[in-house]
C-alpha positions as CSV (number, residue, x, y, z in Angstrom):
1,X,17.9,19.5,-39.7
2,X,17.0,19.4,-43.7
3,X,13.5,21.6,-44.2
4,X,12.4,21.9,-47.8
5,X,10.3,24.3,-49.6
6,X,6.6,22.4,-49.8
7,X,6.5,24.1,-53.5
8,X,9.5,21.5,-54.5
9,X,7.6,18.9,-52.9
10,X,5.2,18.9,-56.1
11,X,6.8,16.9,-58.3
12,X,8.0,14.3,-55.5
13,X,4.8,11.8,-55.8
14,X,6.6,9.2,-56.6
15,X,8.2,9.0,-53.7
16,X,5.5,7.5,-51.2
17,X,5.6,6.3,-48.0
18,X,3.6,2.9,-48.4
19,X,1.2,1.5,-45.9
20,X,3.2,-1.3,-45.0
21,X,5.5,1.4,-43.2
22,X,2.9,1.9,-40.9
23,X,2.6,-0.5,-37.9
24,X,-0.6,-0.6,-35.6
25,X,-0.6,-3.2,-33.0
26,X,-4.3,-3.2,-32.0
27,X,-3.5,-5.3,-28.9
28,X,-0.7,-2.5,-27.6
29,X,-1.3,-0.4,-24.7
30,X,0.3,2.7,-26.7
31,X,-2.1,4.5,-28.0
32,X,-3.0,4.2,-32.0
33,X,-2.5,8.0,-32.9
34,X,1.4,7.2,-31.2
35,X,1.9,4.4,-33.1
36,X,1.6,6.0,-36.1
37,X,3.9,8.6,-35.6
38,X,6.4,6.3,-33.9
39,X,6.0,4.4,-37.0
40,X,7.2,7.6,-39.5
41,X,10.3,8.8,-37.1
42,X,11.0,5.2,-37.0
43,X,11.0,5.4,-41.0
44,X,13.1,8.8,-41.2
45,X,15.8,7.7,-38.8
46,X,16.2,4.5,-40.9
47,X,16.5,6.6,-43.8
48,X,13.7,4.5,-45.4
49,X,11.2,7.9,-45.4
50,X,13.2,10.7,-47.2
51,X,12.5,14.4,-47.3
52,X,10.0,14.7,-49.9
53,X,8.2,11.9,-49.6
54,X,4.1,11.8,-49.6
55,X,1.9,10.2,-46.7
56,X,-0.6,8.2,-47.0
57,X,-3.9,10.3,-47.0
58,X,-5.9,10.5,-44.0
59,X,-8.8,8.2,-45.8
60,X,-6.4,5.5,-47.0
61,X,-4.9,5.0,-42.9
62,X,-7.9,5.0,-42.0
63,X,-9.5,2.2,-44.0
64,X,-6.1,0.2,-43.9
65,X,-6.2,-0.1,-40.3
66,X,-10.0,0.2,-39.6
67,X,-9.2,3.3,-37.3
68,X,-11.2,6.2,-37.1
69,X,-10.3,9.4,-39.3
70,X,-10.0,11.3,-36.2
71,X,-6.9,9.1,-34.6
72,X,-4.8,9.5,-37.9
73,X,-5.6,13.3,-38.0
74,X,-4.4,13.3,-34.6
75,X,-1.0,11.2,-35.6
76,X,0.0,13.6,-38.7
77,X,-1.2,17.1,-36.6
78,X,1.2,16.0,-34.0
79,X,3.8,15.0,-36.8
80,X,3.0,18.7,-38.4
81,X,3.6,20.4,-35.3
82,X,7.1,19.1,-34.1
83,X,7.9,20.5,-38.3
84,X,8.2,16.6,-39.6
85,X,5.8,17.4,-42.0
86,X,4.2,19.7,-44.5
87,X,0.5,20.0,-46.2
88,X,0.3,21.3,-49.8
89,X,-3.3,22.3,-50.5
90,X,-4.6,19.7,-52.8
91,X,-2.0,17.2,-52.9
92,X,-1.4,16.1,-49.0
93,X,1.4,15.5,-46.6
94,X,5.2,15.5,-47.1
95,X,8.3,14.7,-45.0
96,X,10.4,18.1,-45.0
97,X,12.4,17.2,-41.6
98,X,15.1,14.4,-41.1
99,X,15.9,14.4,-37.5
100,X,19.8,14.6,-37.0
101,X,21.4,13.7,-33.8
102,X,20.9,11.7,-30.6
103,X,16.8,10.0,-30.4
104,X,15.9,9.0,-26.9
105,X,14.0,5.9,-27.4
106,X,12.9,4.6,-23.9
107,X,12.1,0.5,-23.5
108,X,9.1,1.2,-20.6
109,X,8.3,-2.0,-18.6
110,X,5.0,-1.5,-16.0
111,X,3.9,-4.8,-14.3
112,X,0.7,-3.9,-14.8
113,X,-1.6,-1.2,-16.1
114,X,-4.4,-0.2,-13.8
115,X,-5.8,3.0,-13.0
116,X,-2.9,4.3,-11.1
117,X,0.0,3.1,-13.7
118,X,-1.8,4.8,-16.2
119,X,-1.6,8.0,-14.6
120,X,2.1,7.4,-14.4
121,X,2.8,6.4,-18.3
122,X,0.5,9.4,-19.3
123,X,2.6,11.8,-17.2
124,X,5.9,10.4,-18.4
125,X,5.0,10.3,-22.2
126,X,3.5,14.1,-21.9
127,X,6.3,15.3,-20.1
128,X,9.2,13.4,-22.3
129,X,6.9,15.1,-25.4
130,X,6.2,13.7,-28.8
131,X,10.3,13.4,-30.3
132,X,10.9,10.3,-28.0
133,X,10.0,6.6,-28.9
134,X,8.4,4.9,-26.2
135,X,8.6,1.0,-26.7
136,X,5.3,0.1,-23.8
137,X,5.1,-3.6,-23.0
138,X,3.7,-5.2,-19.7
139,X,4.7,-8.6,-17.8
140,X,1.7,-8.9,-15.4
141,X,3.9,-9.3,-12.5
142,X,5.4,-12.4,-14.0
143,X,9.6,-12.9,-13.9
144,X,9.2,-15.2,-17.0
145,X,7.2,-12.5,-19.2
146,X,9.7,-10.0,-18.0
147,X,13.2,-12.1,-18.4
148,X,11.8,-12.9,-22.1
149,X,11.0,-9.4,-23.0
150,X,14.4,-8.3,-21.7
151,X,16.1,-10.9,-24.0
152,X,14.0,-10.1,-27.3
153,X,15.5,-6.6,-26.9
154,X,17.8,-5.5,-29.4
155,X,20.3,-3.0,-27.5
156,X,19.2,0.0,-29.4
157,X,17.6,1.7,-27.0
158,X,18.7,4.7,-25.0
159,X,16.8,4.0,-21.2
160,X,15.5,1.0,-19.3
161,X,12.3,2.3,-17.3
162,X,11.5,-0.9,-15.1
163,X,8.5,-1.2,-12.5
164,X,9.9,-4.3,-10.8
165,X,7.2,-5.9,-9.1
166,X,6.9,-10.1,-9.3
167,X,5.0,-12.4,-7.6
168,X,8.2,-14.7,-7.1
169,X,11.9,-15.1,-8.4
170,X,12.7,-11.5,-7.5
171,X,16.4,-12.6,-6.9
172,X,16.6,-13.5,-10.1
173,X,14.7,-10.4,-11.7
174,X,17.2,-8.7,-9.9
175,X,20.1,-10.2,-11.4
176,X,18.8,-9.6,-15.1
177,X,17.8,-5.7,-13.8
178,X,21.9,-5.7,-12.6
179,X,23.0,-6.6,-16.0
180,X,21.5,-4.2,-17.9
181,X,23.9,-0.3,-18.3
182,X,23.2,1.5,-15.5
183,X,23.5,4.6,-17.5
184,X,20.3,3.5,-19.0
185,X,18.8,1.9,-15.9
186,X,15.6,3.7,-14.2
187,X,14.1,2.1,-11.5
188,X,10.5,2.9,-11.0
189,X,8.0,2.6,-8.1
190,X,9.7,0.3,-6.2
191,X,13.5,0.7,-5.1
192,X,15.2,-2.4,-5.7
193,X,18.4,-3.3,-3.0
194,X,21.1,-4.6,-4.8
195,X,21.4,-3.1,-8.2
196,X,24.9,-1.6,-8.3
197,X,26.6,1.3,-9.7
198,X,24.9,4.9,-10.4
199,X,21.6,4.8,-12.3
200,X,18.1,6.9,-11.8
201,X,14.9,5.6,-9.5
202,X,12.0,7.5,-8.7
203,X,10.1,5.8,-5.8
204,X,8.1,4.9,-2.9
205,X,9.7,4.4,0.6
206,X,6.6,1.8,1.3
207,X,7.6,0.9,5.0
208,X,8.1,4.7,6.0
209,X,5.1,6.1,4.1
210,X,2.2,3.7,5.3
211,X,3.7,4.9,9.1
212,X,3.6,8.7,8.2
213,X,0.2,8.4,6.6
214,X,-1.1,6.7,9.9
215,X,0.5,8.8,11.8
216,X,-1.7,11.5,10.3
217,X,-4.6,9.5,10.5
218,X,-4.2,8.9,14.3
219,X,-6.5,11.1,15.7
220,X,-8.9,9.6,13.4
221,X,-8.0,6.2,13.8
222,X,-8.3,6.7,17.2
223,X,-11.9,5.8,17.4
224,X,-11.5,1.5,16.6
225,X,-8.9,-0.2,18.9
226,X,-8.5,-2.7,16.0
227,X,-6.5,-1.8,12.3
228,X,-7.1,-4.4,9.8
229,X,-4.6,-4.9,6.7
230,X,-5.9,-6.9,3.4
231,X,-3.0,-8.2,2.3
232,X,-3.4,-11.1,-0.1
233,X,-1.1,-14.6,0.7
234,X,0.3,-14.7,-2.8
235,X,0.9,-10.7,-4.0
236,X,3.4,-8.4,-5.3
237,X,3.1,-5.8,-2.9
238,X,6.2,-5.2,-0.6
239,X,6.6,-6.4,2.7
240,X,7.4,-3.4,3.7
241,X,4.1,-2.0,3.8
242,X,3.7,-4.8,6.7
243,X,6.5,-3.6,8.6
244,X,5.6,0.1,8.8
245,X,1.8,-1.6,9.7
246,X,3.0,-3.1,12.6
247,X,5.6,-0.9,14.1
248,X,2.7,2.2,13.7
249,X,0.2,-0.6,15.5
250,X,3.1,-1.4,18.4
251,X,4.0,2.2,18.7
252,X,0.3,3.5,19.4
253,X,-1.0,0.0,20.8
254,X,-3.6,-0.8,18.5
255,X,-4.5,-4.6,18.1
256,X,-3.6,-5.6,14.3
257,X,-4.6,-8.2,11.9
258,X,-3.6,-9.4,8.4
259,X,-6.5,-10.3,6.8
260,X,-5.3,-12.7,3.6
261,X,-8.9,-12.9,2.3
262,X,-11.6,-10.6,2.7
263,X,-14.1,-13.1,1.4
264,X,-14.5,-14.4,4.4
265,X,-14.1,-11.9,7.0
266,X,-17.2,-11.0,9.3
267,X,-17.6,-7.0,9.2
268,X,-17.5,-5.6,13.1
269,X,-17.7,-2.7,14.8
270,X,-14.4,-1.0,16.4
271,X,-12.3,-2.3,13.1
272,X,-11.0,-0.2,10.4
273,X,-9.4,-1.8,7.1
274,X,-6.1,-0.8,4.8
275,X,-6.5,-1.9,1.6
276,X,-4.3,-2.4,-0.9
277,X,-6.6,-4.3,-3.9
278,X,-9.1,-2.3,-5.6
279,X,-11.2,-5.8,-5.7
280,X,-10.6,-6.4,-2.1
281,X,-12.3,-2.6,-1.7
282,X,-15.2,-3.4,-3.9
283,X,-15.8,-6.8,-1.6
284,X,-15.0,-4.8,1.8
285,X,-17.3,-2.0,0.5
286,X,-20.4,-4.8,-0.6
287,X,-19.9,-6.1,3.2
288,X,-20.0,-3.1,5.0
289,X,-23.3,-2.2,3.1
290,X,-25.0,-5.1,4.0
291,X,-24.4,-4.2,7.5
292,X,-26.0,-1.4,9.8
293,X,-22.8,-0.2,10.8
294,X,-22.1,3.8,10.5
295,X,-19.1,4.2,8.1
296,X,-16.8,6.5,9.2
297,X,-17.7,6.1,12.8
298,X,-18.6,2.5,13.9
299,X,-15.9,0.7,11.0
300,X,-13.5,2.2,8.9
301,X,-11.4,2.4,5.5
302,X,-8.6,4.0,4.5
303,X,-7.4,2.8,0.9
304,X,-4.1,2.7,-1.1
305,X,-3.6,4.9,-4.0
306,X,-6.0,7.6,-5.1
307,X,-8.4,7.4,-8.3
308,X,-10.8,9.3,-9.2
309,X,-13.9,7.1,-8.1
310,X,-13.0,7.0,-4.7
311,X,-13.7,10.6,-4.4
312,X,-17.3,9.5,-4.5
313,X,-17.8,5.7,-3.1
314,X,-19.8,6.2,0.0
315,X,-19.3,9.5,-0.1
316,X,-15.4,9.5,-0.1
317,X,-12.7,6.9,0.9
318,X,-10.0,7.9,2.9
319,X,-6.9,7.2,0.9
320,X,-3.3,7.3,1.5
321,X,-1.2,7.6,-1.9
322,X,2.0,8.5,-3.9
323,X,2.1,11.2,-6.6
324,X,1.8,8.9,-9.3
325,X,1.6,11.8,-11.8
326,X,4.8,13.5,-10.4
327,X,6.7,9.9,-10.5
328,X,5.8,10.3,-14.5
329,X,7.2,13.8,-14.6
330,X,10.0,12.9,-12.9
331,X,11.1,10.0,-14.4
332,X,10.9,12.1,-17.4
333,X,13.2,14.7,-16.3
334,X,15.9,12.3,-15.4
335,X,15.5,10.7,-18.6
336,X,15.9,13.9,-20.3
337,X,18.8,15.1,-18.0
338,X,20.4,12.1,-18.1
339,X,20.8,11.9,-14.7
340,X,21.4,9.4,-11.9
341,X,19.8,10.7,-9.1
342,X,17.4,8.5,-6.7
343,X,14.4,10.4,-5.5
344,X,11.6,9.3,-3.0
345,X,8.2,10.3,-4.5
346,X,6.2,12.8,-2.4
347,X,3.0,10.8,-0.7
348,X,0.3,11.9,1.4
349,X,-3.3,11.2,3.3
350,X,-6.2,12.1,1.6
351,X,-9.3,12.2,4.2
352,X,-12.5,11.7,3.4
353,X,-15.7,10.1,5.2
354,X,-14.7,6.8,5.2
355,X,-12.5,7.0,8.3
């Protein structure tokens, strides 16, 4: 590590760090204050930003990129803190660090960002800290997105984080996931059979936590003789969750249904619903409303995957969920330990008045 004394720093102004250095993707999940300090490690470890050369000011980011003043003191405050960079009163920021050595820079592939996923990406980036890159894109649960991303990579990254869920193609999603080094492989989420050799995952057992989760719920469930599951024709979600569905159902003789579109279902008493959508629970949720049925007692729901606003539909939904902040934490630990271990995140039933 090189750290230089700001007071030499004074006569360095014609050293600058030009604006063009700085890239801001305005359509990228990552957020803009990350992106800019991304952008000046990226610059130092390139050797293109030296020790001793000046920032931009705050003012001129700012009106560059047509980002508030508030994001870019947020970039060079977190640059200040890790010791990248130095303020001389009256004359602005300096480089005065060049990081030396190994730079984890992690290429992080979610099929999708909802509510849940974010929790996961915000755990992972705070708990892997501000010195690691984070290269974010998503492929909407399509193989062709994903297999071109994979292919515009250039190798220089240190760890693969995949969430592998596709509509279709798995098999050959798979075989692209099998080629990449395994000692940069991370599997997230979902376990994938058939990726050889030793690399991390951190995920759900889907088929054995839906039937400990009912299993819990029994005494609740109890009260309809009828479980419903919402489980879209063309989806993502493993079939697994349908096999731990049914052999719960067969084991404690409840009658089962799929229901592939909730659209058109007829709301009755005696039924409770598992859903897996968030939309599917805003339709189920419109239906049962429009009904005089007593939630909780004459129908019920129990939900996948907590948020916050199901704390406080109808008074609380019953949910059954992974740890998706712990999968972040996690993830990040292997990451930072290097290490190829495969761990089943915790999960657990959330009850509320709903069921």
């Amino acid at each position: 590590m090189l750290v230089m004394n700001p007071t030499l720093l004074l006569d360095a102004d014609e050293n600058a760090v030009s604006l063009s250095q700085i890239r801001i993707n305005s359509r990228s999940e990552i957020p803009k204050y990350w992106q800019i300090y991304n952008s000046i490690i990226e610059g130092i470890e390139q050797q293109s930003i030296l020790p001793g050369y000046k920032l931009p000011s705050i003012h001129e980011v700012s009106g560059e990129f047509d980002i508030s003043h508030g994001t870019v003191e947020k970039a060079y405050r977190l640059l200040k803190a890790n010791n990248i960079i130095n303020s001389v009163n009256g004359k602005g920021f300096y480089v005065c660090h060049t990081p030396i050595g190994h730079k984890l820079k992690v290429f992080l592939l979610f099929n999708k960002l909802s509510t849940h996923k974010k929790i996961i990406y915000d755990a992972l980036v705070d708990s892997l800290g501000p010195d690691v890159f984070i290269d974010f894109h998503i492929y909407n649960n399509d193989f062709q997105r994903f297999s071109d991303l994979i292919q515009r990579e250039d190798g220089g990254h240190t760890h693969y984080v995949i969430i592998p869920h596709f509509f279709d193609q798995e098999d050959k999603a798979r075989a692209i996931i099998n080629a990449l080094p395994k000692d940069k492989l991370l599997i997230l989420d979902k376990f994938v059979e058939g990726i050889s050799g030793k690399y991390a995952a951190v995920y759900q057992n889907f088929q054995a936590d839906i039937e400990y989760a009912l299993t819990e719920a029994l005494p609740l469930l109890r009260k309809y003789h009828t479980l419903n599951i919402l489980f879209p024709a063309y989806t993502y979600h493993p079939k697994a969750i349908l096999n731990g569905f049914y052999s719960f159902c067969h084991a404690h003789n409840f009658k089962t249904r799929v229901v592939y579109d909730i659209d058109n279902e007829a709301i009755r008493p005696g039924n409770a619903y598992i859903n897996l959508m968030e939309d599917d629970l805003v339709t189920l949720v419109k239906k049962i409303k429009q009904t005089s049925l007593r939630l909780g007692q004459d129908v019920g729901i129990l939900s996948y995957n907590e948020t916050p606003v199901k704390e406080i539909i109808l008074d609380g939904i019953t949910v059954m969920s992974t740890d998706f902040a712990e999968m972040g934490r996690m993830a990040a630990q292997l990451i930072r330990e290097n290490r190829p271990a495969h761990i089943e995140n915790p999960f657990r039933l959330i009850v509320r008045h709903s069921l």
